[in-house]
C-alpha positions as CSV (number, residue, x, y, z in Angstrom):
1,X,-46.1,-78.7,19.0
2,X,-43.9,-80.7,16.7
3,X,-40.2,-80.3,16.5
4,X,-40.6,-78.6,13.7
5,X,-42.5,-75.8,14.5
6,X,-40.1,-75.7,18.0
7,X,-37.1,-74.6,15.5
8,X,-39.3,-72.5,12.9
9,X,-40.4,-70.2,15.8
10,X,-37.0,-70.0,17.4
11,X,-35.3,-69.2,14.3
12,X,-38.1,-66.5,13.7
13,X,-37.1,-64.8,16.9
14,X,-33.5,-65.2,15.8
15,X,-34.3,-63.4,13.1
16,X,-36.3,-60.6,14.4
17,X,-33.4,-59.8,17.2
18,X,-31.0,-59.4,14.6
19,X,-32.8,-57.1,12.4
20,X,-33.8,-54.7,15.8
21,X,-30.1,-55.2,16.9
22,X,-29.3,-54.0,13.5
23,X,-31.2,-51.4,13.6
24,X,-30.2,-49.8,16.8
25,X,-26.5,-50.0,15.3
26,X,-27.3,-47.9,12.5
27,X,-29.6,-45.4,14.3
28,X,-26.9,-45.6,17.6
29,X,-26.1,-41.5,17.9
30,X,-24.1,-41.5,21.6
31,X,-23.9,-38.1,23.4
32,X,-20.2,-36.9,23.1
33,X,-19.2,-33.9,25.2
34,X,-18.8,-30.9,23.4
35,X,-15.1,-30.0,23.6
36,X,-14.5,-26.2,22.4
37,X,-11.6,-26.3,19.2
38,X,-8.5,-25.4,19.3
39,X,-5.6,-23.7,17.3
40,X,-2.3,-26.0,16.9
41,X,-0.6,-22.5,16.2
42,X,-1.7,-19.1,17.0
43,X,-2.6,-16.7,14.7
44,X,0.1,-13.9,15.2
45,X,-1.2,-10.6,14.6
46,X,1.5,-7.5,15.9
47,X,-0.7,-4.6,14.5
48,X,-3.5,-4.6,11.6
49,X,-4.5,-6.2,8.9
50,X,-6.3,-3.9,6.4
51,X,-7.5,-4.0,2.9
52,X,-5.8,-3.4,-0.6
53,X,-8.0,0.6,-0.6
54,X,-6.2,1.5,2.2
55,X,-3.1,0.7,1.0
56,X,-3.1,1.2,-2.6
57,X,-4.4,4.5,-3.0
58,X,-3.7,7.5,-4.5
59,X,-1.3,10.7,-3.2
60,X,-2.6,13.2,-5.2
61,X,-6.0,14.8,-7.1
62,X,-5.5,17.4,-9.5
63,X,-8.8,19.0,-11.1
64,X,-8.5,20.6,-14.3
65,X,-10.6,23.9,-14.7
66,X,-10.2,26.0,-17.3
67,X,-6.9,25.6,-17.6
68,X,-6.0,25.7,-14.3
69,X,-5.7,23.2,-11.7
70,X,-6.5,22.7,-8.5
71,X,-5.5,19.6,-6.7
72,X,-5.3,18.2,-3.0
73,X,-3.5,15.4,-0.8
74,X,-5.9,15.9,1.9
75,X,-6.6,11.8,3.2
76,X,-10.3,12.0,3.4
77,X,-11.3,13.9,0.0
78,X,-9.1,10.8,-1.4
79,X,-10.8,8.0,0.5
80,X,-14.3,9.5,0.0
81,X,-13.4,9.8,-4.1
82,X,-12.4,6.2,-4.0
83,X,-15.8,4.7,-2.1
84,X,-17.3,6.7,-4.8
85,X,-16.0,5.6,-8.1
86,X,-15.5,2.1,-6.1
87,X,-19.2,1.4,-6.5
88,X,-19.4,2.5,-10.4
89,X,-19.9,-0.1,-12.5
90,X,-16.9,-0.4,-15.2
91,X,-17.3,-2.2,-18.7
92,X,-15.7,-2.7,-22.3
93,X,-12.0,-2.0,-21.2
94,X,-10.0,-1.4,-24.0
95,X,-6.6,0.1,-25.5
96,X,-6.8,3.6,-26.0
97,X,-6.6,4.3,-30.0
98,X,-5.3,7.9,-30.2
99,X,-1.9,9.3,-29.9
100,X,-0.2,9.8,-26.5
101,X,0.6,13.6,-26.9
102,X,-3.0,14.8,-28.4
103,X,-4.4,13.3,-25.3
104,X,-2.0,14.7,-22.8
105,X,-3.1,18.6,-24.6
106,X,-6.5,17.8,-24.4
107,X,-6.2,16.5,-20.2
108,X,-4.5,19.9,-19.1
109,X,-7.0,21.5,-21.5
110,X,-10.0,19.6,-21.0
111,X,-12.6,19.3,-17.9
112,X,-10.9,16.5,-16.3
113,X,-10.0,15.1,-12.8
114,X,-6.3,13.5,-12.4
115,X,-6.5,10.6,-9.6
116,X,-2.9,10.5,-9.2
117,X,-0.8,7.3,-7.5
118,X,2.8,6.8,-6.1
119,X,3.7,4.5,-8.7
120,X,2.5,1.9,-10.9
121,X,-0.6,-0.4,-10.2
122,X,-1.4,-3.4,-11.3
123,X,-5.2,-3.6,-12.8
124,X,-5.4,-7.0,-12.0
125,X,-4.8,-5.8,-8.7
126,X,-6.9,-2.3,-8.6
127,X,-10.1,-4.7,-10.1
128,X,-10.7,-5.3,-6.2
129,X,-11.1,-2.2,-5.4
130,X,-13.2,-1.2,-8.4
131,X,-16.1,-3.3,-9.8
132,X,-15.2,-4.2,-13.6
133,X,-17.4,-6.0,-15.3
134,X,-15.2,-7.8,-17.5
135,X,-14.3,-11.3,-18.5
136,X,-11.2,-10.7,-20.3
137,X,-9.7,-7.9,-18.8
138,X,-6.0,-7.4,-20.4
139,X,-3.4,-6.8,-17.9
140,X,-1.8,-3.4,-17.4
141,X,-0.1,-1.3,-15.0
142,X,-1.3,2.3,-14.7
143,X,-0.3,5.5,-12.5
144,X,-3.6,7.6,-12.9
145,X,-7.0,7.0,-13.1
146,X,-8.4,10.0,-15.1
147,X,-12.1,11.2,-15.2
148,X,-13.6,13.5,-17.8
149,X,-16.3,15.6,-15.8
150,X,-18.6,16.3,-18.9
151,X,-21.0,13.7,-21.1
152,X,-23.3,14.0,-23.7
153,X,-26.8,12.2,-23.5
154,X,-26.8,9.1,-24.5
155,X,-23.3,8.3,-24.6
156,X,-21.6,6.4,-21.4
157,X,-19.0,8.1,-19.3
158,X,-15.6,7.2,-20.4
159,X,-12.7,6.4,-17.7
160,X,-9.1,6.5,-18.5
161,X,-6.2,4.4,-17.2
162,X,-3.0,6.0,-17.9
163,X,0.5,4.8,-17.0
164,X,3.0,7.6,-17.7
165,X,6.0,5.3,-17.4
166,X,4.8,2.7,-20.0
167,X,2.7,5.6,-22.4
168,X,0.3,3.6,-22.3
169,X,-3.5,4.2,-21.9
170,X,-6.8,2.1,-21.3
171,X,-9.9,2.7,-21.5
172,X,-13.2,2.0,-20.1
173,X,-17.2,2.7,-19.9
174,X,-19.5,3.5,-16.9
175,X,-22.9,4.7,-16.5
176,X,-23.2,9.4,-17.6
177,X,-24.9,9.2,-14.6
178,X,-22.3,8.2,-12.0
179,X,-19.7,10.9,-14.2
180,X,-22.8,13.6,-13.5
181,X,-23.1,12.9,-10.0
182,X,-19.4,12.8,-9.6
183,X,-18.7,16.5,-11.2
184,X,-21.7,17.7,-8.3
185,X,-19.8,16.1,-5.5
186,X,-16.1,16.7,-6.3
187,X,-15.5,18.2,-9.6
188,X,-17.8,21.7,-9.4
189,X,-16.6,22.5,-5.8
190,X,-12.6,21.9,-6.8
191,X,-12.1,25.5,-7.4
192,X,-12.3,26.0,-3.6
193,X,-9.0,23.4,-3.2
194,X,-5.2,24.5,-3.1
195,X,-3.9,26.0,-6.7
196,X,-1.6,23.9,-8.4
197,X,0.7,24.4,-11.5
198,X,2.0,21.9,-13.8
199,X,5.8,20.6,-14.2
200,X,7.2,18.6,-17.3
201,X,10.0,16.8,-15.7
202,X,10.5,15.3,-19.3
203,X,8.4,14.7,-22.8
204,X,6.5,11.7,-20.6
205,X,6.8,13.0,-17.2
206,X,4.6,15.3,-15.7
207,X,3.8,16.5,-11.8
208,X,2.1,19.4,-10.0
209,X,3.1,21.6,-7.1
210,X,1.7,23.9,-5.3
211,X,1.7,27.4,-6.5
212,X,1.8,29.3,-3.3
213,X,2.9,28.5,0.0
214,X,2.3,25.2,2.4
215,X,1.4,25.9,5.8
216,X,2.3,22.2,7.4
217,X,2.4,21.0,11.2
218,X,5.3,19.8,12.9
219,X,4.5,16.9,15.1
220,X,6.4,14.5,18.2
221,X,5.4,11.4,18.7
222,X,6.6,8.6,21.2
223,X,8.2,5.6,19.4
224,X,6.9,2.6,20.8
225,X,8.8,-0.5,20.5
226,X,7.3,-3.4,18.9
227,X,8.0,-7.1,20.6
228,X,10.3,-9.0,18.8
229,X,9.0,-12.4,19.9
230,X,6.0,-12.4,17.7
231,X,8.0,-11.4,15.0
232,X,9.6,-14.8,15.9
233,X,6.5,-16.3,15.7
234,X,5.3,-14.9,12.6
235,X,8.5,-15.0,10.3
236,X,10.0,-18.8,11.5
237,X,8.1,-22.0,10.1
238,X,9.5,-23.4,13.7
239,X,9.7,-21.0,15.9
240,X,10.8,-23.9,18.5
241,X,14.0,-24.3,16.9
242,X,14.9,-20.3,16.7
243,X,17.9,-19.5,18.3
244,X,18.5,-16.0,20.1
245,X,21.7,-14.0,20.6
246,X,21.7,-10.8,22.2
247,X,24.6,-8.7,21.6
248,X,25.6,-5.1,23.1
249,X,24.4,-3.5,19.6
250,X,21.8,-5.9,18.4
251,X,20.0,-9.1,18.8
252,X,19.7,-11.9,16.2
253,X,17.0,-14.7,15.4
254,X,18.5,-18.0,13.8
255,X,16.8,-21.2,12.1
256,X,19.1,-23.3,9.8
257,X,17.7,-21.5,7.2
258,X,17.1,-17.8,8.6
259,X,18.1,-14.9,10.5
260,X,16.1,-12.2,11.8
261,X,18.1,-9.1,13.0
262,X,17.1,-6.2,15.4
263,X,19.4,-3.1,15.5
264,X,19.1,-1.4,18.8
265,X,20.8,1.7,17.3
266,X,18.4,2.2,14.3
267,X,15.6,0.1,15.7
268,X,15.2,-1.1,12.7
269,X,14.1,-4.6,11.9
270,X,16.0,-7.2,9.0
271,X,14.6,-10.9,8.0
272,X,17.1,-12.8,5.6
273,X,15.2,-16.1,4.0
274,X,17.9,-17.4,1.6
275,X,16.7,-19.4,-1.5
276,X,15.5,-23.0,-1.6
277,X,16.0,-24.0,-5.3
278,X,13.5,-26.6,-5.4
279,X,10.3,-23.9,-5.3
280,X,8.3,-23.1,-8.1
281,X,8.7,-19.5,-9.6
282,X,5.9,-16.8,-9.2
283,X,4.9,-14.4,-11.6
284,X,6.2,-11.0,-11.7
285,X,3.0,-9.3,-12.6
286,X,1.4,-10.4,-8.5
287,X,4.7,-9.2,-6.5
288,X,2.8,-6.2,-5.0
289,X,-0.4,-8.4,-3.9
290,X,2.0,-11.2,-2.5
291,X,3.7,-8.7,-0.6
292,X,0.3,-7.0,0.9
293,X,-0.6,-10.5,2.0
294,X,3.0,-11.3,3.5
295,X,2.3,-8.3,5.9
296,X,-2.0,-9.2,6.7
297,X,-0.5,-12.3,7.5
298,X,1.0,-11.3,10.6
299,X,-1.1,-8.0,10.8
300,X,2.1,-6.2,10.5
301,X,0.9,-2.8,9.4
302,X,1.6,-1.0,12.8
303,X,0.9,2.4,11.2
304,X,-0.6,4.5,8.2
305,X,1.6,2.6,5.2
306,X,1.0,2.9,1.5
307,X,2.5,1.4,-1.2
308,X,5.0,3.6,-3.4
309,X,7.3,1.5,-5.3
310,X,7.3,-1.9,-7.4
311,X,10.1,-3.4,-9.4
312,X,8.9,-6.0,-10.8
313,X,11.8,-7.2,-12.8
314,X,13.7,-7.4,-9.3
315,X,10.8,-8.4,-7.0
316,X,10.8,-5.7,-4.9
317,X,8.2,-3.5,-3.3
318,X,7.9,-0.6,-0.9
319,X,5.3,0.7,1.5
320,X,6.1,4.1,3.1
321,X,4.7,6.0,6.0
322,X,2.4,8.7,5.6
323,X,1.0,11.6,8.1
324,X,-2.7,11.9,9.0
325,X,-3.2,14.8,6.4
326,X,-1.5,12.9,3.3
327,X,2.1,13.4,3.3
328,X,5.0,11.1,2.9
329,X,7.4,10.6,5.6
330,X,11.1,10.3,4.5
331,X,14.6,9.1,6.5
332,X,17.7,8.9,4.9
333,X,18.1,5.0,7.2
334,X,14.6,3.9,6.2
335,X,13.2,4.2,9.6
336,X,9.9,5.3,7.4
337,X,9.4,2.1,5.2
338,X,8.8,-1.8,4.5
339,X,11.0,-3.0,2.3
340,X,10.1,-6.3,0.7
341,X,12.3,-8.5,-1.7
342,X,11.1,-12.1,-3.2
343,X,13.2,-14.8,-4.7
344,X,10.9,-17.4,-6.4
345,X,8.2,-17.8,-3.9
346,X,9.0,-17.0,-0.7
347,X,9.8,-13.8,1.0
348,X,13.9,-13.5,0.6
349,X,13.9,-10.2,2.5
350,X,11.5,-8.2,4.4
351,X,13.2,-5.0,6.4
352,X,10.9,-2.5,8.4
353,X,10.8,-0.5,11.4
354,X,10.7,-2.4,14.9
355,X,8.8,0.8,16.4
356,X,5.2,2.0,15.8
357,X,4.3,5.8,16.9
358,X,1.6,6.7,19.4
359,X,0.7,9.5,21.6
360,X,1.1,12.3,19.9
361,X,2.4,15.0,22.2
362,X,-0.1,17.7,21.5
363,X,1.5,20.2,23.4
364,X,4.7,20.1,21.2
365,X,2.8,20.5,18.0
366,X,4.1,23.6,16.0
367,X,3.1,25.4,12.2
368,X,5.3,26.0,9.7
369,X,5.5,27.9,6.1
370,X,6.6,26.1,3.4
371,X,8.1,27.8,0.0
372,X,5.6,27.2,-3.3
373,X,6.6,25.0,-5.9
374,X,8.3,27.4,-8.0
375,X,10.4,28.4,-5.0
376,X,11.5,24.7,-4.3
377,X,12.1,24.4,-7.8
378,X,14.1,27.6,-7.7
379,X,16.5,26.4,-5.3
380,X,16.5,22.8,-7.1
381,X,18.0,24.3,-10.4
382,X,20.5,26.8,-7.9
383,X,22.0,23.9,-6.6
384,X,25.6,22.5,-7.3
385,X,26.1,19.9,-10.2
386,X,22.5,20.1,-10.5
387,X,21.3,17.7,-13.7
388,X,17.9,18.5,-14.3
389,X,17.1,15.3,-16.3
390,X,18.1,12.9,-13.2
391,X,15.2,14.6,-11.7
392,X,12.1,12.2,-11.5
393,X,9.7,13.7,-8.4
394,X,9.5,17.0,-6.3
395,X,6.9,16.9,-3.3
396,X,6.2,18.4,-0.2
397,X,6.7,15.5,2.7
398,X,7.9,15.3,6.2
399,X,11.3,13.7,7.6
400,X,11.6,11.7,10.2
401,X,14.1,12.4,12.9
402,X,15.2,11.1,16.3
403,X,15.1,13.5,19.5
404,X,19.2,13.2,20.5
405,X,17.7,14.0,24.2
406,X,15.0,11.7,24.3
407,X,15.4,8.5,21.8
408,X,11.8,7.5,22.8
409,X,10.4,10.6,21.0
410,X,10.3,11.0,17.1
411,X,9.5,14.3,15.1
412,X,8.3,14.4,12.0
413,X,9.6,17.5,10.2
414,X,7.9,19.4,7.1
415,X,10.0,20.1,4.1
416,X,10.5,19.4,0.2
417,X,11.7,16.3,-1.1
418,X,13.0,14.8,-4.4
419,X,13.8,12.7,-6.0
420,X,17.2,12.6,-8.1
421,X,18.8,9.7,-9.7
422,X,16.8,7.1,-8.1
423,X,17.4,8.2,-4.5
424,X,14.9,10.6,-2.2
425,X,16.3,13.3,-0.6
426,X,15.6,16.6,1.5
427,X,15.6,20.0,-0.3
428,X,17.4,22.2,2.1
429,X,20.6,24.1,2.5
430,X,23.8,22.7,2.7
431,X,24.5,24.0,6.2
432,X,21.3,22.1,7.9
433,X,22.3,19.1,5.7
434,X,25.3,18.7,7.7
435,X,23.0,19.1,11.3
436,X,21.0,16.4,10.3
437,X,23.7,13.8,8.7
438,X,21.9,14.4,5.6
439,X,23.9,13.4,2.3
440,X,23.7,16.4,0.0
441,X,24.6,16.2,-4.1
């Protein structure tokens, strides 16, 4: 073998080593362990998290029959209407073309259902919760969703969204089919439901009491305290650097930015985040979904919540309590609400209860008859310096009030409520107003 052929067959080797060497690399797959994943920071959750239907929904139904109405608050008739109408497909959404006032004779007149909510809603919001078919949907807020219970064949159902505040009204298409089986399941058996009568509060302004009386439990619960450590956790961007002072009357959380405060007296929970000028602005028209998303963030809806109040303008929204049955809960210190307040895009204040209530102390439960409508409305229009146009609600609800004996235990109290010039207050006499520290006008 010449010298020649010595080198050619080395450098043939050579050459085959590298490529299987290269090869191995490529294909090389080494057995890691697996290692489970981890959380740099915990999820905080304090209570539940739940979805826009349960919170945005609406307080009232009023049926119109003949004339008359018949309405309810009752929780489960209003959950099962909304999974109905939820799966109806909606389509060409438009401004309503005729006048305001021939349309408001022809819905107390008509056979039609009144869906009725605590305040405005966004339909950019509501679109979650109902499934519209529609690429540009225009943007409006609306109070009631109103449902004719009669078609003709051939023609689609027709849906209207109706904002009393704004007198405005839209209006939509679905399917005769889902408005027939609609009047079989709630519209035909409304006769059966509690007798209502209607109310103008003003030209715009309408609402319906009951027309005979309320039969409404009384309930005690036990206020448990909720751990103000994970609200720490869940309002703080460092937790780590939070200072805590604990004071005879209170106790206070501090960043360099923040302060969270809880008052032992009113139990009562209040989260300060001052502005940073350097964030960007948020639109006013998503300030009730931010603030639904502030509190599934930290699962802080610790009991049944709803939302009642926007202010756009201001960026502020409120969620109030409600009983089992349907009810609103009042207190004159806001022991019943979730207050929220934004200032460009970050929460600026957030104040809530610090309690949750659980076990219900059956044994303590007790019935109680409540005056009709035109009773409470009676002893509205009797009382003192009584100005019937700052008048903007009248409702049956229950007030929540601390047990002086037992400050674990809460009762929730039936009675009428209104509201007059901007404020909610209890409709009773003067003499149990001053028992209960209630400010009378």
């Amino acid at each position: 073998m010449t010298y020649e052929n010595i080198k050619t067959t080395i450098l043939t080797i050579l050459v085959l080593l590298s490529g299987i060497l290269t090869w191995n690399i490529w294909t090389y797959q080494p057995k890691y362990e697996i290692v489970p994943s981890e959380k740099t920071v915990e999820e905080v959750s304090i209570g539940m998290k739940k979805e826009i239907r349960k919170v945005v929904k609406p307080h009232q139904v009023i049926y119109h029959i003949g004339g008359e109405q018949y309405g309810t608050i009752d929780n489960e008739h209003i959950d099962n209407m909304i999974a109905t109408i939820s799966k109806w497909k909606f389509f060409d959404v438009n401004k309503y073309p005729g006048r305001i006032a021939d349309f408001n004779e022809k819905l107390v007149s008509g056979s039609n259902t009144e869906i009725i909510f605590p305040d405005e809603v966004p339909i950019d919001l509501f679109k979650r919760v109902l499934n519209i078919d529609e690429k540009d949907l225009p943007k409006f807020d609306f109070d009631r969703i109103i449902i004719h219970a009669e078609t003709q064949e051939k023609q689609d159902g027709i849906i209207y969204f109706y904002s009393q505040q704004n007198q405005q009204i839209f209006e939509s298409n679905v399917n005769p089919t889902f408005i027939n089986q609609f009047a079989e399941k709630f519209y035909k058996r409304a006769g059966k439901l509690t007798p209502y009568f209607l109310y103008s509060l003003s030209d715009t302004k309408r609402i319906y009491l009951p027309a005979g009386e309320t039969e409404m439990m009384k309930y005690t619960y036990y206020r448990i305290p909720l751990e103000m450590e994970q609200f720490k956790e869940a309002l703080f961007n460092d937790p780590s650097f939070v200072q805590r002072n604990i004071m005879a009357d209170r106790e206070e959380y501090m960043d360099d930015y923040s302060k969270m405060t809880f008052d032992r007296t009113t139990k009562m929970i209040s989260y300060v985040n001052p502005i940073r000028y350097n964030d960007s602005v948020i639109g006013t028209s998503n300030v009730l979904q931010k603030s639904i998303e502030f509190i599934n963030s930290h699962g802080g809806w610790t009991d049944a919540y709803r939302y009642v109040y926007k202010d756009d303008f201001n960026q502020k929204v409120r969620f109030r309590l409600y009983s089992k049955e349907g009810y609103p809960v009042f207190n004159s210190i806001g022991m019943s609400e979730i207050h929220q307040q934004w200032t460009q895009s970050q929460i600026s204040r957030y104040i809530r209860p610090g309690f949750q209530l659980e076990l219900q102390l059956k044994q303590d439960m007790e019935t109680e008859k409540l005056p009709s409508g035109y009773e409470a409305l009676k002893m509205l229009e009797a009382k003192k310096n009584f100005k019937p146009e700052l008048l903007g609600n009248l409702m049956l609800g229950y007030y929540m009030r601390e047990i002086p004996t037992d400050e674990r235990l809460i009762s929730l109290e039936p009675g009428w409520f209104y509201l007059y010039n901007q404020e909610w207050r209890r409709l009773i006499s003067e003499e149990e107003a001053r028992n209960l520290g209630l400010e009378q006008n």
